[in-house]
C-alpha positions as CSV (number, residue, x, y, z in Angstrom):
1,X,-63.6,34.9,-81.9
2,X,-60.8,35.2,-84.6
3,X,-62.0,38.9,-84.8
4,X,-62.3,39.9,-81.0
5,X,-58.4,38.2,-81.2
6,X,-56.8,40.2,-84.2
7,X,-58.7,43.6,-82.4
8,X,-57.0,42.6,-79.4
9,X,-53.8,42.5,-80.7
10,X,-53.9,45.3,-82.8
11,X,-54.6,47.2,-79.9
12,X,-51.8,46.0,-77.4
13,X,-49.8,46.8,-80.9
14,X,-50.9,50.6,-80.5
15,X,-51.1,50.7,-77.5
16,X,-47.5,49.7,-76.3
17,X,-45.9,51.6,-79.8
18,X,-44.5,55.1,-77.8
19,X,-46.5,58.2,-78.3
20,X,-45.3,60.8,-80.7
21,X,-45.8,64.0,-77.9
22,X,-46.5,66.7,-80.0
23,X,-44.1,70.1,-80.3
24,X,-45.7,71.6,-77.0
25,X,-45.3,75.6,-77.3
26,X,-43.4,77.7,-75.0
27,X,-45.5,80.7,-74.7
28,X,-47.2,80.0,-71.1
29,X,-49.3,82.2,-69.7
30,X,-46.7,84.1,-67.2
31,X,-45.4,85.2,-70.9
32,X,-48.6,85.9,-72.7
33,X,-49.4,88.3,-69.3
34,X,-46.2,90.0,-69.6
35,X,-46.6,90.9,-73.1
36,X,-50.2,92.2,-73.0
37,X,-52.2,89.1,-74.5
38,X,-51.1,85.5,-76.1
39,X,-50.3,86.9,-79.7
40,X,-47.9,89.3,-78.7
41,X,-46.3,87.1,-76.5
42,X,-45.9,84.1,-79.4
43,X,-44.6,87.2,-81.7
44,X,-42.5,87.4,-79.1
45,X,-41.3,83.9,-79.1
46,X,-41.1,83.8,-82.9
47,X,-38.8,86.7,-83.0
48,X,-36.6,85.5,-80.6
49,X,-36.0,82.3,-81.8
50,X,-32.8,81.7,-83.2
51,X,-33.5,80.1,-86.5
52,X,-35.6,79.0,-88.9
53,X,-36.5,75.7,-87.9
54,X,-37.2,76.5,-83.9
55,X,-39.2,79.4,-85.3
56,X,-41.6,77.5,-87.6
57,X,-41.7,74.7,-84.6
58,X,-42.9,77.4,-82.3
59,X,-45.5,78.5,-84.8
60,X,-46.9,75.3,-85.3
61,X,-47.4,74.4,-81.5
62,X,-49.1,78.1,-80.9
63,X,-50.6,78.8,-83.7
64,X,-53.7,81.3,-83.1
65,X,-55.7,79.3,-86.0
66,X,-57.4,82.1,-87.2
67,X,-55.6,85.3,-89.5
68,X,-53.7,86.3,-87.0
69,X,-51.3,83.4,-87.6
70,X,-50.7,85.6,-91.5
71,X,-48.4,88.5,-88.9
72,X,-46.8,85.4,-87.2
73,X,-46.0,83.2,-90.5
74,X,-44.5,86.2,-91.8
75,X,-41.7,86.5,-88.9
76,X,-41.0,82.8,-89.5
77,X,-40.4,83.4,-93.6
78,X,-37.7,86.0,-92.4
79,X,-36.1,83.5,-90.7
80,X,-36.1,81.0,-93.2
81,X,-36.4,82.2,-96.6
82,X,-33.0,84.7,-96.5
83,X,-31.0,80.9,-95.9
84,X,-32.0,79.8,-99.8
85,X,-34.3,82.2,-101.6
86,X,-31.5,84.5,-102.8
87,X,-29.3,82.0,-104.1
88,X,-32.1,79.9,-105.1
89,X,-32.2,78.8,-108.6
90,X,-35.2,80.0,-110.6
91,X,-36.5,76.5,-110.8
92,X,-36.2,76.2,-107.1
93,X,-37.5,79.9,-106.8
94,X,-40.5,78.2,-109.0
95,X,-41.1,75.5,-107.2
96,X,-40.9,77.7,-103.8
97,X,-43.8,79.6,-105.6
98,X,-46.2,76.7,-106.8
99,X,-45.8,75.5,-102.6
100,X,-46.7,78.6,-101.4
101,X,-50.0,78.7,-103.7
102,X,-50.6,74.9,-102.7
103,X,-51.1,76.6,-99.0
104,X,-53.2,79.8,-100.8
105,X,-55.8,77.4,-101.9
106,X,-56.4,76.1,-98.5
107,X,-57.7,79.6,-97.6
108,X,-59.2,79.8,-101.2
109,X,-61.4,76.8,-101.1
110,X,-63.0,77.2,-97.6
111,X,-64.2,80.1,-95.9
112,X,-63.6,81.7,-92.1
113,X,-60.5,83.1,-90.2
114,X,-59.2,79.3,-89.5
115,X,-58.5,78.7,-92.9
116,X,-56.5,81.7,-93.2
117,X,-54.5,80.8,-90.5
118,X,-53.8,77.4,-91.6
119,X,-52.6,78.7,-94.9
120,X,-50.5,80.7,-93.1
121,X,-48.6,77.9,-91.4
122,X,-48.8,76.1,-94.4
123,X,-46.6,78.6,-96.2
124,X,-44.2,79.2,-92.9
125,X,-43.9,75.0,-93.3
126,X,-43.2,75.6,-97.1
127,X,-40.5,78.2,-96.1
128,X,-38.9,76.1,-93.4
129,X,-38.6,72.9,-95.7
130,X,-37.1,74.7,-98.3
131,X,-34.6,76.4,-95.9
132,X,-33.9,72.4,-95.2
133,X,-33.5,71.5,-98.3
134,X,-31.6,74.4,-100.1
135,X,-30.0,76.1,-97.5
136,X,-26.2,76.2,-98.0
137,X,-24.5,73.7,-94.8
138,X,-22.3,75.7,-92.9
């Protein structure tokens, strides 16, 4: 009894705790047929975003998930690397390095398309949180 009680009230816990929704991607399909297929239509979105951090967002809620995502992670490290990498110091430009090989391994240690794309994002996330960190307020 004691057991079917403390279930029950974890559940109501979870259940009435308010749902963390998810970054939901704002390439629809209107957009992906105007641009001649999905990808194009979040390189699109990607390259018209107007910074760093809305940029990575976007890539993260469309994300292809297989290589393709290497072409769209690279628009997103234009938009963030330029706001600390030059005036990075070289242990930050070290540490920047040892991230982005963190991200390598993922494609590294398991094999297919998927992986590649999740490194991919991996290193775009790696490029946006340094951009948060390092970037110079203005």
């Amino acid at each position: 009894m004691r057991k079917i009680a403390a279930f029950a009230s974890c559940f109501i816990a979870f259940a009435e705790a308010p749902a963390t929704a998810a970054e939901k991607c704002p390439v629809g399909d209107i957009a992906a047929e105007k641009a001649g297929g999905y990808a194009n239509a979040v390189k699109a979105a990607l390259e018209d975003a107007p910074n760093c951090e809305r940029a990575y967002k976007a890539l993260a809620a469309c994300q292809l998930g297989s290589s393709g995502d290497n072409a769209l992670s690279d628009i997103v490290r234009s938009k963030c690397e330029p706001l600390f990498l030059v005036r990075a110091s070289p242990a930050t430009k070290q540490a920047y390095k040892k991230a982005r090989q963190r991200c390598d391994k993922i494609a590294e240690r398991n094999e297919g398309s998927m992986y590649q794309g999740f490194a991919a994002v991996c290193q775009a996330g790696a490029a946006r949180d340094f951009a948060r960190q390092y970037a110079r307020r203005r």
